[in-house]
C-alpha positions as CSV (number, residue, x, y, z in Angstrom):
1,X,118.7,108.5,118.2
2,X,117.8,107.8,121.8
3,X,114.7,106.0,121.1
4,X,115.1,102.9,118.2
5,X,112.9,100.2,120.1
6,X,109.8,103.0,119.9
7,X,106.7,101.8,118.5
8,X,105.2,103.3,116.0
9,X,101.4,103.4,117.8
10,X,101.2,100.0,116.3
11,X,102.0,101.4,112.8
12,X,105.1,98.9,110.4
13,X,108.4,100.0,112.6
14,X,111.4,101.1,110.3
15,X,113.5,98.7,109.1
16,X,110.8,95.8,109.6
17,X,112.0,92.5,108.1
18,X,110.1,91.3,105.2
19,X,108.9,94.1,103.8
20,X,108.7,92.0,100.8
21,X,106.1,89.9,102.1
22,X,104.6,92.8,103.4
23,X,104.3,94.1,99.8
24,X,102.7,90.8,98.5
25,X,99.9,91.3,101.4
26,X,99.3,94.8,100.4
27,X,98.7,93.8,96.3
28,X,96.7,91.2,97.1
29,X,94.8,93.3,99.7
30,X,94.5,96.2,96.5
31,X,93.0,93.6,94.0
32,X,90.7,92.0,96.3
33,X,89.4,96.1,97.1
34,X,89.2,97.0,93.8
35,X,86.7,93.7,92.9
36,X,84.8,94.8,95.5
37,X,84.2,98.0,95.4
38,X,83.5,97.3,91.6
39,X,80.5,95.1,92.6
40,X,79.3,96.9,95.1
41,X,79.0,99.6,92.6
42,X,77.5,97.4,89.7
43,X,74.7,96.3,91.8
44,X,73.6,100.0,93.8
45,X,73.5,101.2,89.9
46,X,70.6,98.1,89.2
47,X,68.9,98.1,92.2
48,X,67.9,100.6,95.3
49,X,70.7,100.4,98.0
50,X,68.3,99.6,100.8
51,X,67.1,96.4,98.7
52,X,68.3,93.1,100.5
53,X,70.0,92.4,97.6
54,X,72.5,95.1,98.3
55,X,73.2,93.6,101.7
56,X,75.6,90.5,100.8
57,X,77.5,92.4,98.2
58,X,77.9,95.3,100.7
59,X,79.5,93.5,103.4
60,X,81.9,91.6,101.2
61,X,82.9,95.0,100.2
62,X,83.2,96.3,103.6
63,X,85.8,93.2,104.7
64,X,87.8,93.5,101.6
65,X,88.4,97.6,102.4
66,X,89.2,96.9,106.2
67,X,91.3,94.4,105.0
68,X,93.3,97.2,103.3
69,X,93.0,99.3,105.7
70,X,96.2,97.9,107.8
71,X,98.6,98.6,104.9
72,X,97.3,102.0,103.8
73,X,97.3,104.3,107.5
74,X,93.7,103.8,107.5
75,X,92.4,105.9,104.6
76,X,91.7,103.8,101.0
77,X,92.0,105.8,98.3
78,X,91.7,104.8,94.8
79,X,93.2,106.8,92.3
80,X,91.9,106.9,88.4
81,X,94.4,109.0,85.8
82,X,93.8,107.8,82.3
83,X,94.6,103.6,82.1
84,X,96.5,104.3,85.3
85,X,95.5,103.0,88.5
86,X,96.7,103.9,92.3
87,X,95.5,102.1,95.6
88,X,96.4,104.0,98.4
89,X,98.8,105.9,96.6
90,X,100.6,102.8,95.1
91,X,100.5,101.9,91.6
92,X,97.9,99.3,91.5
93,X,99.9,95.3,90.2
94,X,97.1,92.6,89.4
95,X,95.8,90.6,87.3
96,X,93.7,91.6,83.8
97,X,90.8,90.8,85.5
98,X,91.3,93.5,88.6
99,X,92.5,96.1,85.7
100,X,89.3,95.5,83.9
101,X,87.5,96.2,87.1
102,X,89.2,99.1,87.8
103,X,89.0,100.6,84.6
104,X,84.7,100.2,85.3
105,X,85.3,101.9,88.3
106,X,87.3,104.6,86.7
107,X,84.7,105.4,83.8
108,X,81.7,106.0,86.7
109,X,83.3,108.1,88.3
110,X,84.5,110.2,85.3
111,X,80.9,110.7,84.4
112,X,80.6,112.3,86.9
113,X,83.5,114.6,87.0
114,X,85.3,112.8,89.7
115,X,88.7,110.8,89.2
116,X,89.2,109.4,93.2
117,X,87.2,108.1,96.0
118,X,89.0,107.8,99.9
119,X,87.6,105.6,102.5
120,X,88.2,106.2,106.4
121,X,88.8,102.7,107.7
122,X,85.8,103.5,110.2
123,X,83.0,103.7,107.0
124,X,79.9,101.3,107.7
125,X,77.2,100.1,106.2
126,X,74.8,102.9,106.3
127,X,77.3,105.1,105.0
128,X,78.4,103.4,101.9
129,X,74.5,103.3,100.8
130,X,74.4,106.6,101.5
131,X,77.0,106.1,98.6
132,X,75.0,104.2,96.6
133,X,72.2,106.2,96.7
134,X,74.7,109.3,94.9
135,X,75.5,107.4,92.5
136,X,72.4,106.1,91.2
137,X,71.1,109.7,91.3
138,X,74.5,110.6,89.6
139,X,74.2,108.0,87.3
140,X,70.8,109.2,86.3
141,X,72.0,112.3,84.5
142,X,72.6,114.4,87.9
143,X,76.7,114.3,87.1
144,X,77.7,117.0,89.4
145,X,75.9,115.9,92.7
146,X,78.9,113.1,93.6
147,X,81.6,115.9,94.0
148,X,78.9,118.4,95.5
149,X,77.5,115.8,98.2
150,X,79.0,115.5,101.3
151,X,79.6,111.8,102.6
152,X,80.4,110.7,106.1
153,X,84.2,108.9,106.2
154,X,84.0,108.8,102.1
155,X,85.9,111.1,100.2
156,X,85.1,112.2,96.3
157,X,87.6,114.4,93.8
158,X,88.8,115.5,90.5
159,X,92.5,114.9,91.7
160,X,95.3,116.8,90.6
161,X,97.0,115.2,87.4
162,X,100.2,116.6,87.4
163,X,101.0,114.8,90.9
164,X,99.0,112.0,90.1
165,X,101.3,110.8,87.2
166,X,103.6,107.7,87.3
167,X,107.0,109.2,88.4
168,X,108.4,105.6,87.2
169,X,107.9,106.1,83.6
170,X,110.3,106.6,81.7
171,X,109.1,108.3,78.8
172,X,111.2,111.8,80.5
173,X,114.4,111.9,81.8
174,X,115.1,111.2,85.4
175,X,115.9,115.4,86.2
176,X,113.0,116.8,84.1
177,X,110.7,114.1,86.2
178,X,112.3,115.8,89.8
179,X,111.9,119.6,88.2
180,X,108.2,118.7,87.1
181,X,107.3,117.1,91.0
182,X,109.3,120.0,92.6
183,X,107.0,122.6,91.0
184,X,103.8,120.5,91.1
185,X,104.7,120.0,94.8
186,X,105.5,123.9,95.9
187,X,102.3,124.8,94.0
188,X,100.4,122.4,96.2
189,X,101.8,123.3,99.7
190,X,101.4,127.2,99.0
191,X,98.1,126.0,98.8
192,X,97.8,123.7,101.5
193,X,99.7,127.0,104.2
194,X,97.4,129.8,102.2
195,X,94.5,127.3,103.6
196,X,95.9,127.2,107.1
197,X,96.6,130.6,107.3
198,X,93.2,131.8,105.9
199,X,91.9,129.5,109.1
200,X,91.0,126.9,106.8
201,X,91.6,123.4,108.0
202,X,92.2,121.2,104.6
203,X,92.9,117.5,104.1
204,X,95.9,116.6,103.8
205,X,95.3,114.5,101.2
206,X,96.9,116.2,98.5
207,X,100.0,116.7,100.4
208,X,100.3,113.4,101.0
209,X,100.3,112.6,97.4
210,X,103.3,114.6,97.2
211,X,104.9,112.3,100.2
212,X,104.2,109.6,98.0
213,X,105.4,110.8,95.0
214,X,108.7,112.0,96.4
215,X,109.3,108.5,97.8
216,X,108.3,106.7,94.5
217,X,111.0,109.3,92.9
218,X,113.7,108.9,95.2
219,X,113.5,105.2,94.8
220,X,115.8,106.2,91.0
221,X,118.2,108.5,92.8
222,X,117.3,109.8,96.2
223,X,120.8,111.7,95.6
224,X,119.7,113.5,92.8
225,X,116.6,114.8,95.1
226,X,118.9,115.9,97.8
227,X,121.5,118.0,95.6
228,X,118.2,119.8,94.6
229,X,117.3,120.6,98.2
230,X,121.0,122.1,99.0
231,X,120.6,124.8,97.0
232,X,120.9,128.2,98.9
233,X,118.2,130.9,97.7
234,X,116.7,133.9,98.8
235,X,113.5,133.4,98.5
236,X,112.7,130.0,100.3
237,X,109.4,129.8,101.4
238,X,107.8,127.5,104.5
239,X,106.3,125.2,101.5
240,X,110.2,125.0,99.9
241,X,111.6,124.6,103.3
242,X,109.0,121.8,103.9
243,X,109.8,120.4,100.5
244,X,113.9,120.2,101.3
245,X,112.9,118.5,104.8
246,X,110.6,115.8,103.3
247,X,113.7,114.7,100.6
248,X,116.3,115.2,103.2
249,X,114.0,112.8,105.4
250,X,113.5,110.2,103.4
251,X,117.1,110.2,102.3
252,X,117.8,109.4,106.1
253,X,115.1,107.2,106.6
254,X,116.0,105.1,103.7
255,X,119.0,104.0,105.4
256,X,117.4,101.7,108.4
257,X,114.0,100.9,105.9
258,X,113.0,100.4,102.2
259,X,108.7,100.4,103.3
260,X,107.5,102.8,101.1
261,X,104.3,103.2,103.5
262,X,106.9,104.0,106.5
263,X,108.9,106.4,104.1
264,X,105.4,108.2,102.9
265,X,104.6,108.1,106.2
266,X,108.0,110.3,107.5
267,X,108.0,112.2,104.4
268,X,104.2,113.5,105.1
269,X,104.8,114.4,108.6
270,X,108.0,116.6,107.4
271,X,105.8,118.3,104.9
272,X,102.7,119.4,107.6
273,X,105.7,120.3,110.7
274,X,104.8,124.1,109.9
275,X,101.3,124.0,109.8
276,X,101.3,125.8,113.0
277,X,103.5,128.3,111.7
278,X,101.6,129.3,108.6
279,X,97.9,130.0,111.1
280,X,99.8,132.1,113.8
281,X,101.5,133.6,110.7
282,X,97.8,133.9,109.6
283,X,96.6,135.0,113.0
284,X,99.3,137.8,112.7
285,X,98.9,139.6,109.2
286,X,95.1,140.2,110.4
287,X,96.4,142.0,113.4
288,X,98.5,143.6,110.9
289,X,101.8,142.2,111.9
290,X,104.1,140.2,109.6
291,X,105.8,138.4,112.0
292,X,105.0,135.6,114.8
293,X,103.7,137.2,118.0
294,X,105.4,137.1,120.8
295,X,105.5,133.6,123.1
296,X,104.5,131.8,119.4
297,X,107.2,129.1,120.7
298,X,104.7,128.1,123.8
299,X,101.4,127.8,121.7
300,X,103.5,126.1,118.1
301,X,103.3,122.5,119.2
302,X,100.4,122.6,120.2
303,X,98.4,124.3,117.6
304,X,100.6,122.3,115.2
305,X,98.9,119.2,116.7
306,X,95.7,120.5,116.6
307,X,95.7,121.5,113.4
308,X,97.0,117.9,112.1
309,X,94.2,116.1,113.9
310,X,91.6,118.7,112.9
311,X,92.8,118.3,109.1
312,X,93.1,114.4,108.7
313,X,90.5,113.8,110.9
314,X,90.0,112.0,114.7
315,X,91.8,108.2,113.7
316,X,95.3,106.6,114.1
317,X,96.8,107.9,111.2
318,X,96.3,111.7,112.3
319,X,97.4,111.3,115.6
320,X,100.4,109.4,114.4
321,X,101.1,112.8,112.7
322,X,99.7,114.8,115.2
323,X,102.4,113.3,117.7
324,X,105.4,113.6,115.4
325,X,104.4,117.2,114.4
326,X,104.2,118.2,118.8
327,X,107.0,116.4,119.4
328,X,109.4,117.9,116.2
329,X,108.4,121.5,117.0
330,X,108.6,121.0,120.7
331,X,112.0,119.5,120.5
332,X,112.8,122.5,118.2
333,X,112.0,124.5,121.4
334,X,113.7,123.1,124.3
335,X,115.7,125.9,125.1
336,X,111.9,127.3,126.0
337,X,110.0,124.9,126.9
338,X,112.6,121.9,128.7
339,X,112.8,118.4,127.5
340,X,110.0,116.8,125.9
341,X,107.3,115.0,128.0
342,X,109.5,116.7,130.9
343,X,111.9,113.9,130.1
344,X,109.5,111.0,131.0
345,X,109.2,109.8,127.5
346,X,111.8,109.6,124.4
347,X,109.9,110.8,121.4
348,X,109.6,108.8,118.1
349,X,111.9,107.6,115.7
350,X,109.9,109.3,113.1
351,X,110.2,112.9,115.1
352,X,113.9,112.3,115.5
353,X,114.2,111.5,111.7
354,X,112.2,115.0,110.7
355,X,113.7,117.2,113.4
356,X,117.1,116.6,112.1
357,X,116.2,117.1,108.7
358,X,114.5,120.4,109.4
359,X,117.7,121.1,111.1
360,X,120.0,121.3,108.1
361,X,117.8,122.5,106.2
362,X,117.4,125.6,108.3
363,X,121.3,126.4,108.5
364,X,121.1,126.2,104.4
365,X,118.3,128.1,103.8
366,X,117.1,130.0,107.3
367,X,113.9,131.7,108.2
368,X,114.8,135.8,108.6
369,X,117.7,137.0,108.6
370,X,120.2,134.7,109.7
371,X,122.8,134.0,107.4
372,X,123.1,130.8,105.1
373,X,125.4,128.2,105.5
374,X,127.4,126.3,103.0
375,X,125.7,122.6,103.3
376,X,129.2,121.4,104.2
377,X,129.2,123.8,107.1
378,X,125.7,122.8,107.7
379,X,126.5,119.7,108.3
380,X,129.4,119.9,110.5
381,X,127.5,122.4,112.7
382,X,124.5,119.7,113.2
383,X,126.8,117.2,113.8
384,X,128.5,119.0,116.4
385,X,124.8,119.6,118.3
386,X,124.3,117.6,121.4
387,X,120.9,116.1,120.7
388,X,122.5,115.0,117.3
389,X,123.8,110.9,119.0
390,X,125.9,108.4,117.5
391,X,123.1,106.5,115.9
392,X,121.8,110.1,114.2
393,X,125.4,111.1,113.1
394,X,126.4,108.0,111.3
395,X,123.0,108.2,109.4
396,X,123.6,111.6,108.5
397,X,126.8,111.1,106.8
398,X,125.9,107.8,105.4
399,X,122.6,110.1,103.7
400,X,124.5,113.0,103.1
401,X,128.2,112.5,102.6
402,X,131.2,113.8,104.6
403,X,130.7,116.5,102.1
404,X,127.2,117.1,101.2
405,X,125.7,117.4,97.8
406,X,125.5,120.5,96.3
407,X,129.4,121.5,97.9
408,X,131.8,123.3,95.8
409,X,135.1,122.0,96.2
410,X,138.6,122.4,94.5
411,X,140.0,118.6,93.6
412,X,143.9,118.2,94.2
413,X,144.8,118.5,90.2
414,X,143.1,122.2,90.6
415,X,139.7,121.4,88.7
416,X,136.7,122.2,90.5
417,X,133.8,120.1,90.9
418,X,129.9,119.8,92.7
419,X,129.8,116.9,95.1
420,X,126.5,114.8,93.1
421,X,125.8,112.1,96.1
422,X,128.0,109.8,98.1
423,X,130.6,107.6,96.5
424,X,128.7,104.2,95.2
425,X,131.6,102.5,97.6
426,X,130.3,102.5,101.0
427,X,134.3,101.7,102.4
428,X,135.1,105.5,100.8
429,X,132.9,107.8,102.8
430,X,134.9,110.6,102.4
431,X,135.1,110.1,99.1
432,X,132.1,111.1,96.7
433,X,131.2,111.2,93.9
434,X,131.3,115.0,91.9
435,X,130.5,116.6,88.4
436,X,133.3,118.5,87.2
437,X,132.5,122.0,85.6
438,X,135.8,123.5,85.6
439,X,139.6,122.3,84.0
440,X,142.3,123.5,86.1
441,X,142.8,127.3,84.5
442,X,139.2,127.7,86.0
443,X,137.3,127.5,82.7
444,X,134.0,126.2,82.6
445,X,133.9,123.0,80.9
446,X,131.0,122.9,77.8
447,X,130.4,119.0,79.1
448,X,130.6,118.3,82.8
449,X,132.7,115.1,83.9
450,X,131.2,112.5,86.8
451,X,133.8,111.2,88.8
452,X,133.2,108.9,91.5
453,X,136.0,109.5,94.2
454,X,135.9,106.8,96.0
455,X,136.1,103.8,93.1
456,X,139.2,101.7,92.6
457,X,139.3,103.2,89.0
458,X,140.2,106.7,90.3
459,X,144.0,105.8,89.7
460,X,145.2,109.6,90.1
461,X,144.6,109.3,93.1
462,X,142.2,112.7,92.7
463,X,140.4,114.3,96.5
464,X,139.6,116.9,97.6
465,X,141.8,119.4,99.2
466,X,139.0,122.0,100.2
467,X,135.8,123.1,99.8
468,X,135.6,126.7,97.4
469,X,133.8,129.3,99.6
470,X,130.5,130.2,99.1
471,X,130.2,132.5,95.6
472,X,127.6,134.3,96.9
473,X,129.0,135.1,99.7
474,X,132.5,136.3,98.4
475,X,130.6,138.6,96.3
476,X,128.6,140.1,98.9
């Protein structure tokens, strides 16, 4: 990476010390939001919100939701599914008191058929009695007008409870929580392109729930979320591609930072990187082509950008995306368009993260008809790339492995195994840790064995001697 001393336009830089304390600030920031809002909404249900006694409870409101503001990208969102409670996409720790306030919250706004409420850091006064005024009407048997009313920097839904629910619990084992979030997560970025390419222009909103989720998930076993991605299909779409770069990502990012605001943040910006592809894909089938037209690679960053700012909205956080998105698809793009910023200006941290991602993921599973790579062959042709530097390689192998997950290789007593994640000993990185499916006559074992390469207890001495060519591809 070329460019580690970056700012982030002001935003937490990766691998900010005390991230802990940072943590703290953003609970007690959450709680202080949630009382409130809470009161703000007691009173506008008792009296008119133009009545002076609105005023003082209304501006204590407004400082406690700009105070959030800094630790949630500038959009506040509280979340309401059943006796669970997000702030800003993070599971909402307080007292019994703030619970009990939140629940109150949470059973207004089901009356009226809504389940979350967003703020843009920039609401006001005026605009949060436009507020109150809904929901005394609301509240007055009207239950429909708060989803059906528009509101100026204030956002109202029925959310979607399938990505809504707390990927931490552990009422369902760790894989059927990653198959459930990898299906809820397809379904809503083939909704989020079909948008785009229908020249729709959605908030991201939902998509970055799936950012959030993914980070809150990997936080068990990033690994696990990785071997999913290194799967070679057929059928990959731009919302599956997007989906593998968002894991791979955060995978990479988690090795200079454990912020889960800065690894939402990366892991959002790898999911929206083809929104410029889906609307000239768009553009194209009503021209009745299926393919970009030609020159696409002069106009993607820049309609990619556009289309970021026009769906989150003119404010920090969008342009924050806006910028990674131009400067990942532009960098994607050199060969046609020269260096970035005509070399002036390195680009982010952030882009570098996602631009490397999206490059192994498109040598495992390519758009067209190029043919898929093995994801240990995937990896050794990135590394080889010149705008992969030192800093970038050792953060690939330390995500992926000298031998990425999902690799089929032979082990040197003839078994063959599937490489699960690195080895847990960060001295053995050429040593990870596999599942074996096979004994050494090549029958498939009924129950697979985990073997970690690289510990001390591996006393026969077991590697791997090479990696089994691709099945599909020796059929073929």
């Amino acid at each position: 990476m070329t460019n580690s001393s970056v700012p982030f336009l002001d935003t937490p830089r990766l691998g900010s010390v005390g991230h802990l304390d940072s943590a703290q600030k953003f609970a007690d920031a959450a709680a202080e939001a949630v009382l409130g809002l809470q009161r703000f909404i007691n009173i506008v249900l008792i009296h008119d919100p133009k009545n002076d006694a609105v005023a003082a409870t209304l501006d204590s409101t407004l400082q406690s939701l700009h105070a959030l503001a800094p630790h949630s990208e500038g959009r506040i969102s509280f979340t309401f599914v059943g006796s669970t409670v997000f702030v800003c996409g993070e599971l909402l720790k307080a007292s019994r008191r703030v619970y009990e306030a939140a629940i109150k919250i949470s059973r207004i706004l089901k009356q009226c058929g809504a389940s979350e409420i967003t703020f843009d850091d920039q609401v006001n006064a005026n605009e949060m009695r436009s507020l109150g005024s809904v929901l005394r009407s609301a509240s007055k048997g009207r239950n429909d007008l708060l989803l059906r009313t528009p509101l100026h920097n204030i956002e109202i839904r029925e959310v979607d409870a399938m990505l809504e629910n707390n990927d931490n619990d552990g009422e369902q084992p760790f894989e059927t929580r990653i198959v459930y979030l990898y299906a809820a997560s397809l379904i809503t970025l083939r909704r989020y392109f079909a948008n785009i390419s229908a020249e729709r222009s959605p908030s991201p909103s939902r998509v970055k729930r799936v950012a959030q989720r993914l980070v809150s998930l990997s936080t068990s076993g990033d690994a696990a979320l990785v071997r999913l991605t290194n799967v070679t299909r057929p059928d990959r779409d731009d919302a599956d591609r997007a989906f593998q770069c968002a894991v791979i990502s955060i995978s990479i990012a988690r090795r200079i930072t454990s912020d889960s605001i800065a690894l939402a943040r990366i892991a959002l910006e790898a999911l929206i990187c083809n929104v410029g592809r889906a609307a000239l894909l768009g553009a194209a089938s009503q021209s009745t082509r299926s393919t970009l037209p030609q020159h696409s690679d002069v106009f993607m960053p820049m309609a990619t950008a556009a289309l970021c700012i026009a769906g989150g909205g003119i404010n920090r956080t969008a342009a924050t995306h806006a910028i990674t998105a131009y400067e990942v698809t532009w960098m994607e793009r050199e060969a046609q368009l020269g260096s970035t910023y005509a070399g002036e200006y390195p680009p982010l941290v952030h882009s570098t993260i996602v631009r490397a991602a999206r490059s192994l993921v498109h040598r495992i599973n390519p758009i067209g008809e190029a043919v898929p790579m093995s994801p240990h062959d995937a990896l050794e042709d990135l590394l080889r790339q010149p705008y992969i530097d030192l800093p970038m390689r050792k953060l690939l192998i330390a995500a992926m492995g000298f031998v990425p997950a999902g690799t089929l290789v032979e082990l040197s007593d003839g078994r063959w195994a599937v490489v699960c994640r690195p080895s847990g000993h960060r001295s053995a990185t050429a040593l990870p840790e596999v599942r074996v499916i096979t004994d050494r006559q090549g029958t498939s074992l009924a129950s697979p064995i985990d073997l970690d390469l690289g510990a001390p207890r591996n006393h026969e001495g077991l590697r791997i001697i090479r990696i089994v060519e691709d099945v599909s591809k020796r059929s073929a």
